[in-house]
C-alpha positions as CSV (number, residue, x, y, z in Angstrom):
1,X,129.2,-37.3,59.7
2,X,129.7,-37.2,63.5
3,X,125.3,-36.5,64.9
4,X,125.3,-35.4,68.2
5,X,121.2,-37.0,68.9
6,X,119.6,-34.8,71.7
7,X,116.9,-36.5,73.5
8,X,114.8,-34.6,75.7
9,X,112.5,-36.4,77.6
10,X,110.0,-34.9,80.1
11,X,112.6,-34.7,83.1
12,X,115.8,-36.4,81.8
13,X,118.1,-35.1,78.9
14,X,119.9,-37.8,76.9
15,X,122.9,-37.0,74.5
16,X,124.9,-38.8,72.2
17,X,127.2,-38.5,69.7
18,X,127.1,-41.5,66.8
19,X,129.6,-42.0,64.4
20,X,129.1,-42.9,60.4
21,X,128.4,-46.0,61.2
22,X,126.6,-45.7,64.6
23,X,129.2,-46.5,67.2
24,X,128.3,-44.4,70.1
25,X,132.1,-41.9,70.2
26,X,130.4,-40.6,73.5
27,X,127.5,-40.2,75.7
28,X,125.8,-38.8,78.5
29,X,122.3,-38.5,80.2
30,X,121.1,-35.9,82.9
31,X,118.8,-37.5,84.8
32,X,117.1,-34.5,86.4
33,X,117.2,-31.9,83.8
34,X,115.4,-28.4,84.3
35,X,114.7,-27.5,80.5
36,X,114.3,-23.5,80.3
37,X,117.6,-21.7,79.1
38,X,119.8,-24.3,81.1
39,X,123.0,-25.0,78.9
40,X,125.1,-26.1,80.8
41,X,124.4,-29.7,80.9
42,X,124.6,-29.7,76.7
43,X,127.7,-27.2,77.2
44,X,130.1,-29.5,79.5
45,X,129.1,-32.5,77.3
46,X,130.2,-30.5,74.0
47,X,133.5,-30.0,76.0
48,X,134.9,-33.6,75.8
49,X,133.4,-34.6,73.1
50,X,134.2,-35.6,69.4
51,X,133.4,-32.6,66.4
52,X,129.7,-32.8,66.0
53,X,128.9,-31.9,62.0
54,X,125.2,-32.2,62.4
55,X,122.4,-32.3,65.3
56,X,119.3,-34.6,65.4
57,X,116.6,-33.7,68.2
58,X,113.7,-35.8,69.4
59,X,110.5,-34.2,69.0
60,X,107.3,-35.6,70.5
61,X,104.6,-34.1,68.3
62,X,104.6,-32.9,64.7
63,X,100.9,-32.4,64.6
64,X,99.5,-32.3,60.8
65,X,102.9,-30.1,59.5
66,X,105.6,-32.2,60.7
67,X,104.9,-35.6,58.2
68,X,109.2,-36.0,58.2
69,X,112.4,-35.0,59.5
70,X,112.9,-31.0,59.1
71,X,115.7,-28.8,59.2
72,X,115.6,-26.4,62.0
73,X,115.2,-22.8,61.6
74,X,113.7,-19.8,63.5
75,X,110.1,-20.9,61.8
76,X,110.6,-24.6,62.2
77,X,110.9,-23.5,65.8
78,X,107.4,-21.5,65.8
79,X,105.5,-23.9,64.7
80,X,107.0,-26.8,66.8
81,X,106.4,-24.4,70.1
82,X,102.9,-24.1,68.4
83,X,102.3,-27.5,69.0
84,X,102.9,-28.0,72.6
85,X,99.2,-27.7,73.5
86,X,99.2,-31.5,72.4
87,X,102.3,-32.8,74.5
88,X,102.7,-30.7,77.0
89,X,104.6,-32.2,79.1
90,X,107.6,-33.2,75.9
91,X,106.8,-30.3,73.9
92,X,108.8,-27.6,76.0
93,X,111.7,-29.8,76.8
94,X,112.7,-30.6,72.9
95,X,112.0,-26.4,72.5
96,X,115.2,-26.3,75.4
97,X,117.0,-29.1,73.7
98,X,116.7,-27.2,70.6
99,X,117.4,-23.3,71.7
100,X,120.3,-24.4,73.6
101,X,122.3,-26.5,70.7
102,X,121.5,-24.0,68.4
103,X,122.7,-21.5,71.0
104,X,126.5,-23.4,71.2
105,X,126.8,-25.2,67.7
106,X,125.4,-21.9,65.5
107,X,127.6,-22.8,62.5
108,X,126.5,-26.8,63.0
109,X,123.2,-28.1,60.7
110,X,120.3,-29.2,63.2
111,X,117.5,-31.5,62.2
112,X,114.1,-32.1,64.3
113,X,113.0,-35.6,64.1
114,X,109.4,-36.3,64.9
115,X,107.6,-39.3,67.0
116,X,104.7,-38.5,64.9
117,X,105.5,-39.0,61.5
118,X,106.5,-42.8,61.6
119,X,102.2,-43.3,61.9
120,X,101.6,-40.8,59.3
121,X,101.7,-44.1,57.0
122,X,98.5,-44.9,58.6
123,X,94.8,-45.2,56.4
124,X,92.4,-43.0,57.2
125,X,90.0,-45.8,59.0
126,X,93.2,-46.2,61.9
127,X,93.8,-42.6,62.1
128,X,90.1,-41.1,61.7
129,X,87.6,-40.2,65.3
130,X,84.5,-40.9,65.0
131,X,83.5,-37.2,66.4
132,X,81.4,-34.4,64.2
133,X,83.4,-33.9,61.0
134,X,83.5,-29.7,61.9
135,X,85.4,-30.7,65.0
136,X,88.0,-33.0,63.0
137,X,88.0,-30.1,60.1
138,X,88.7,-26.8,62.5
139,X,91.4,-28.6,64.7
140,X,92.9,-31.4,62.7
141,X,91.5,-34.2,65.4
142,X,93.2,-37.2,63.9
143,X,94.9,-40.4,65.9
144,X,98.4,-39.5,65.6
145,X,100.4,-42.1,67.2
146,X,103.4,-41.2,69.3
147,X,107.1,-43.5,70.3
148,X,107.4,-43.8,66.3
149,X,111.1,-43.2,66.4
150,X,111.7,-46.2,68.4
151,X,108.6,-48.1,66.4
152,X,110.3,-47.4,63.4
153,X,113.8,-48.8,64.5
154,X,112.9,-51.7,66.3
155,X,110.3,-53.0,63.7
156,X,113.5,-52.7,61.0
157,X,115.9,-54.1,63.4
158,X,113.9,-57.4,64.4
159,X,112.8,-57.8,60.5
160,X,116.2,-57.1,59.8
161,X,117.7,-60.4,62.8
162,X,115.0,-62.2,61.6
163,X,115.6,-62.0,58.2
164,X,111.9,-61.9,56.9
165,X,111.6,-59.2,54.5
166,X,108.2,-57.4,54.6
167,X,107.1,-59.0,58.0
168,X,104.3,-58.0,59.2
169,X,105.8,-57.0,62.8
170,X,103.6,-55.9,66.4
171,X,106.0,-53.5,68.2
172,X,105.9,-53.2,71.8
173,X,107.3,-50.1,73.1
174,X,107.6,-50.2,77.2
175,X,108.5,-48.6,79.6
176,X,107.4,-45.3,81.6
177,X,105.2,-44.5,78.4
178,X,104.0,-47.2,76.4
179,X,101.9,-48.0,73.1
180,X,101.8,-50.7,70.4
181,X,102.4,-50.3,66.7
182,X,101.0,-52.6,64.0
183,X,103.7,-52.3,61.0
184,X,104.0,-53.6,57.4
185,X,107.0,-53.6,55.0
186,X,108.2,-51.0,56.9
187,X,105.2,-48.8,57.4
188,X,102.9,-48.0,60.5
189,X,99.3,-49.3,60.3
190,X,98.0,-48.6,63.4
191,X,98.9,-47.4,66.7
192,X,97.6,-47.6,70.6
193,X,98.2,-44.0,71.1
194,X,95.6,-41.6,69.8
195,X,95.6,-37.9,69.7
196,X,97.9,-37.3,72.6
197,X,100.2,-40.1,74.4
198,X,97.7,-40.4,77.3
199,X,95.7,-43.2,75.0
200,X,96.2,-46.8,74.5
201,X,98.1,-49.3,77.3
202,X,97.9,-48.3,80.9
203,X,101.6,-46.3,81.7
204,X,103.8,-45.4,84.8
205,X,101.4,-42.4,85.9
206,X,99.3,-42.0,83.0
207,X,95.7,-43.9,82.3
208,X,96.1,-45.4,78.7
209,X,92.0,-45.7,77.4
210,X,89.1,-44.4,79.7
211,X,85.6,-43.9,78.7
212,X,85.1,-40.2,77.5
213,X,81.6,-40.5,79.4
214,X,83.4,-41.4,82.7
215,X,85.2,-37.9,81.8
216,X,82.0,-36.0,81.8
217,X,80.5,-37.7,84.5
218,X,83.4,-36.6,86.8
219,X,83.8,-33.0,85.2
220,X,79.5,-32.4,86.4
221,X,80.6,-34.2,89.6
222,X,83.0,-31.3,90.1
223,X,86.4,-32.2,89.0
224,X,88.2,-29.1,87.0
225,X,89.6,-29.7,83.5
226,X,93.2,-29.1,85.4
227,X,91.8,-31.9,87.9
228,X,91.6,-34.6,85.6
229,X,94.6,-33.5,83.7
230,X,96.8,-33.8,86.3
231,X,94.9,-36.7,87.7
232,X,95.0,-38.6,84.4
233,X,98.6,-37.8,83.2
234,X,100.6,-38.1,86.9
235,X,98.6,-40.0,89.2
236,X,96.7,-42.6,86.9
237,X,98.4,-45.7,85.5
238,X,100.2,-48.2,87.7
239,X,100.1,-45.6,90.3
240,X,96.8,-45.2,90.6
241,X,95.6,-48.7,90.9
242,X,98.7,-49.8,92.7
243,X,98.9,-47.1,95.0
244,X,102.9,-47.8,95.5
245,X,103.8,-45.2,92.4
246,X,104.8,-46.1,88.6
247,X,107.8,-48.1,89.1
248,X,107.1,-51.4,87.5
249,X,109.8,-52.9,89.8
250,X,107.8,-51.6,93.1
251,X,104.6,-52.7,92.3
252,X,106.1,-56.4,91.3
253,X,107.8,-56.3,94.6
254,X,104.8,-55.5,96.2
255,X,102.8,-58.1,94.6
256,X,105.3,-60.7,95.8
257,X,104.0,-60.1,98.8
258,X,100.7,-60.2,98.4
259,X,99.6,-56.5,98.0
260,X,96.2,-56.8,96.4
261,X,96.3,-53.2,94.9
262,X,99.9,-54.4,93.2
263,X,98.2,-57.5,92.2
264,X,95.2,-56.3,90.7
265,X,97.5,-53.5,89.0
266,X,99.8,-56.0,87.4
267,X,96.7,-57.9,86.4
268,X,94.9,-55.0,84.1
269,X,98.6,-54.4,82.9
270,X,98.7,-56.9,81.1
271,X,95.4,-57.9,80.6
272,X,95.8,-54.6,78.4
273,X,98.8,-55.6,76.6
274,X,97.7,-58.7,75.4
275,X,94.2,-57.1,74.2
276,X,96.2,-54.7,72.3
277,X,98.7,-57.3,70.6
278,X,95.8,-59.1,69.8
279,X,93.6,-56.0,68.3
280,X,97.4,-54.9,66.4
281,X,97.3,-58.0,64.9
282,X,94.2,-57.9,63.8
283,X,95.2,-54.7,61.3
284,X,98.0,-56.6,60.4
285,X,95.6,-59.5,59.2
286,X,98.1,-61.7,61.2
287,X,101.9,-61.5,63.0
288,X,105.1,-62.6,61.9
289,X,107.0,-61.2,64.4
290,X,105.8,-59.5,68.0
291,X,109.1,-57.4,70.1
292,X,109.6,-55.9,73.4
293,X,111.2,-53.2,73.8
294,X,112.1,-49.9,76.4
295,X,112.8,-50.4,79.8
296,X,109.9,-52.7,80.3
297,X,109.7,-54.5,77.6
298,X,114.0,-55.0,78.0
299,X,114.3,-56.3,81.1
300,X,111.2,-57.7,82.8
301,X,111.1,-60.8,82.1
302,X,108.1,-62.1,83.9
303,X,106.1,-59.4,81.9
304,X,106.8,-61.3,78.7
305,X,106.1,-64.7,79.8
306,X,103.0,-63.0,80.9
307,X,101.9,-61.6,78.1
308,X,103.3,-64.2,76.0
309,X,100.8,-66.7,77.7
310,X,97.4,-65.1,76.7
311,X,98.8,-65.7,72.9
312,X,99.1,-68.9,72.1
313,X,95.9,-68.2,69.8
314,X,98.4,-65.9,67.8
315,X,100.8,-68.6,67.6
316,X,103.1,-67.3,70.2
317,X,105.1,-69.7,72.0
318,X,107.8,-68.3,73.8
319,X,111.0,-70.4,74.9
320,X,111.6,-70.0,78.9
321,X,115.3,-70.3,78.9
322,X,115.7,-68.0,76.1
323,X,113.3,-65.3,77.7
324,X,115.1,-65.4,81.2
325,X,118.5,-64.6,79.8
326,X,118.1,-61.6,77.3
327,X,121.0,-60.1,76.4
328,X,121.1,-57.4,74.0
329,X,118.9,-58.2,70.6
330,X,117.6,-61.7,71.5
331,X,115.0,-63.9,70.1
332,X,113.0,-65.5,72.9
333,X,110.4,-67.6,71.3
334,X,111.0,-71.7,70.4
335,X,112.0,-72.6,66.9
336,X,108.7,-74.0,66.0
337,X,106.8,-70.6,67.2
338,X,104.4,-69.7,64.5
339,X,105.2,-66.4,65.7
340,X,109.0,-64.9,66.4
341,X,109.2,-63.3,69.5
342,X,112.3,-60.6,70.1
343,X,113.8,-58.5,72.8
344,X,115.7,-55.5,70.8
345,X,117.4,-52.7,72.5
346,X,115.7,-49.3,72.1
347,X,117.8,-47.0,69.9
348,X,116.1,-43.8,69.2
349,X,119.4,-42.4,68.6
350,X,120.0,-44.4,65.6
351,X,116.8,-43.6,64.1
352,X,117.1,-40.1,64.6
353,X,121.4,-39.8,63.4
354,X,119.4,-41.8,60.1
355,X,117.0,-39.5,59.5
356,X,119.4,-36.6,60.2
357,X,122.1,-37.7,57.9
358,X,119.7,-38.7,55.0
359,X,117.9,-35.0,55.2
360,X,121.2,-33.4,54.8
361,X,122.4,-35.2,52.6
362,X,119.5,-34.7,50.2
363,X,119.7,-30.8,50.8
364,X,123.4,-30.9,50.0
365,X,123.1,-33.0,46.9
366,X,120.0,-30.7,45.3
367,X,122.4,-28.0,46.2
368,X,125.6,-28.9,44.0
């Protein structure tokens, strides 16, 4: 079974068609991609490419239906479009993804795969505000956790290299968006993001965790609801306390030369990631293994010595030689680390041709 994995993100479109057993036959990714009815980008891939016999999209937010993979149809489509008040800015571009695949593979089975439902696994004390009980009832206010198809892969992959069955495994997901997840045998336990994918770490543009207070206080100052979204997804982050923009790679650059506003920025950075680990680990009731991963967590190496230094109290000890020359799935921490450290590549793709092919193949086998 040939999946053609569409991944819309919030500006870029990423396709890729995986083999049985997950060799990439072909690939492409437009890095400025309108959404809306646009076809063509999906529609000159389809051209060169290998027979597709199934499609799995990336979906951002499955809200309280969505708990797995689901098969797409005209009201699989509703209620996913009936989400996009929580992601707003993800929500649309999977609904494009979607329309237009369906629109040029009609006859071809198409599968929705959800970021959500990896921290559906999670007990009600993670998952549950602490708000009035009528709120949570009327509009199902739960933590819901977001990046879970890449959680779910590299948390399997790393237990997988590091042969420790049932690890209990602090993923670190990194790059324009970023969040934690604290997993066991396989399952999500907790998660940095909340309700939406503006909680947790501090991001590119977006805040990570602010008071709610500070909120209110700037709403009766006079700031519009539109204000401090706009201000808190797109202009928060890295680039609001750099000042440079989001780029990771900018504001290091910057630093280097003594920028204070870089500085500082790369300072609460990861003064944030390392009080995250540490509170991940703390639902774990320990760490086996701690990985980096996304475009961050790949290939920034002085991020993860960083980070890496705030926790030998965890039992992390990371190896210098090892950490400076990552290639591909890599463990970077000394032999005697309490606590393995690994660098695995971010393959949403796989996870989502998985979860494709295992849906389908259940329907076809409850069918004969």
């Amino acid at each position: 079974m040939n999946v053609l994995v569409v991944n819309a993100g919030s500006s870029s479109l990423k396709l890729r068609v995986l083999g049985e057993d997950d060799t990439v036959l072909a690939e492409h990714t437009v890095e400025r991609w309108s959404g809306g009815d646009e076809t063509e980008p999906l529609e000159d891939f389809l051209s060169s490419a290998p027979s597709v016999h199934a499609v799995g999209h990336r979906v951002v937010h499955g809200g309280s239906d969505f708990t797995s993979a689901a098969t797409i149809d005209d009201d699989t489509r509703v209620r996913i479009e009936a989400l996009t008040g929580l992601a707003p800015l993800h929500q649309p571009r999977a609904l494009a993804g979607i329309d237009a695949a369906r629109q040029l593979l009609p006859d071809v089975p198409q599968v929705a795969c959800f970021d959500t439902s990896f921290h559906t696994t999670m007990p009600a004390s993670a998952a549950t505000y602490a708000v009035p009980a009528s709120w949570r009832r009327k509009w199902n206010l739960r933590r819901y956790g977001f990046h879970g198809l890449s959680h779910a892969y590299v948390s399997r992959r790393a237990t997988g290299l590091a042969g420790k069955t049932g690890a209990r495994v602090v993923s670190c997901h990194l790059g324009s968006g970023a969040s934690l997840a604290a997993v066991a045998n396989g399952r999500s336990v907790d998660t940095t993001m909340g309700f939406t994918p503006l909680a947790g770490l501090v991001m590119a543009t977006r805040s990570g965790d602010v008071d709610p207070g500070l909120l209110l206080w700037l709403q009766r100052a006079g700031l519009s609801l539109d204000d401090l979204e706009d201000g808190l997804e797109h202009h928060s982050g890295l680039a609001g306390l750099s000042e440079i923009g989001g780029d990771l790679r900018d504001v290091r650059a910057a630093a280097e030369n003594r920028d204070e506003n870089a500085v500082l920025a790369l300072q609460v950075y990861v003064h944030r990631l390392r009080q995250s680990i540490a509170a991940m680990t703390a639902s774990l009731g320990g760490i086996d293994l701690l990985v980096f991963t996304g475009g961050v967590g790949e290939h920034d190496a002085v991020l993860r010595s960083d980070t890496a230094a705030g926790l030998a109290f965890l039992g992390v000890d990371l190896d210098v030689e090892r950490n400076s020359e990552v290639s591909e799935d890599t463990r970077i921490s000394r032999t005697a680390s309490a606590v393995e450290v690994w660098v695995v590549e971010a393959r949403e793709d796989v996870e989502i041709a998985a979860q494709t092919r295992t849906l389908l193949n259940a329907m076809d086998r409850r069918t004969r």
